[in-house]
N, C-alpha and C positions, 0 to 999 in steps of 0.2 A: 489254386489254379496251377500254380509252379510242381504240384507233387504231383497231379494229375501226369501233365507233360511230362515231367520225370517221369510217372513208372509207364506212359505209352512207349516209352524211347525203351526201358526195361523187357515190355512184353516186347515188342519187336527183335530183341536181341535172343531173346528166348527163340520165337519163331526163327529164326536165323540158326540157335545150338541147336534146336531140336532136327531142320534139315540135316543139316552134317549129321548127326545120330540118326537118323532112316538112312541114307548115303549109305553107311557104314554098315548098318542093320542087312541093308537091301542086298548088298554087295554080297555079304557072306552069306547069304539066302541064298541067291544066286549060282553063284559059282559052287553050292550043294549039289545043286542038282542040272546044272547048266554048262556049256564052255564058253568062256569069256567074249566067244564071237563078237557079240552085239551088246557086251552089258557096258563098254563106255556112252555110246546112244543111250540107253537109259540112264544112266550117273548124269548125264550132260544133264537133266530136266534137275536134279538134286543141284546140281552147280550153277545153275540159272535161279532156279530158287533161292540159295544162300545169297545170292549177290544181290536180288534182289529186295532179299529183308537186312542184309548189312545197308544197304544203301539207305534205301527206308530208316533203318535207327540211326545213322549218321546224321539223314536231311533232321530229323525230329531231333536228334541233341542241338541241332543250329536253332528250330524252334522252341526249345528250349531256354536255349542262351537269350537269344533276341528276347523272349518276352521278358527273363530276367535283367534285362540290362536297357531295353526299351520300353518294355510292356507291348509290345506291340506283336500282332501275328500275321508271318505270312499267309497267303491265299494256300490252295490246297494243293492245286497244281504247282506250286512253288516248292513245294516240299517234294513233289511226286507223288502223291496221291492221288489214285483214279476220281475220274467224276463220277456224280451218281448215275445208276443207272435208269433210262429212261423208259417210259412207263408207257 
């Protein structure tokens, strides 16, 4: 169970490098064939995203920890996890 939660915390952190790389990707795409007019509005949605999967593998290393030192697991919304979607 412990390695599971570990490499969740892992992929989150991933999805976190990999935004900043499109960021960066997109950017110089952009500015190819573009003038910078408007490309901070779109960067903002790559920066809203990073922070949102940094934040994400921060709450999950705290799930992490807690189950290793409690056994215990917070709820989902505890962590920031959306709810499921309803049907």
């Amino acid at each position: 169970m412990l390695g599971n939660l570990y490499g969740t915390s892992q992929r989150f952190h991933d999805l976190h490098d990999g935004y900043m790389l499109l960021r960066g990707l997109y950017q110089q795409a952009w500015l190819r064939d573009n003038r910078p007019y408007w490309l901070d509005n779109n960067l903002n949605r790559y920066d809203r995203a990073e922070l949102l999967w940094a934040d994400r593998a921060e709450r999950w290393g705290q799930v992490f920890h807690q189950w290793r030192d409690k056994e215990t697991l917070p709820s989902a919304a505890e962590v920031g996890l959306p709810a499921p979607a309803a049907k």
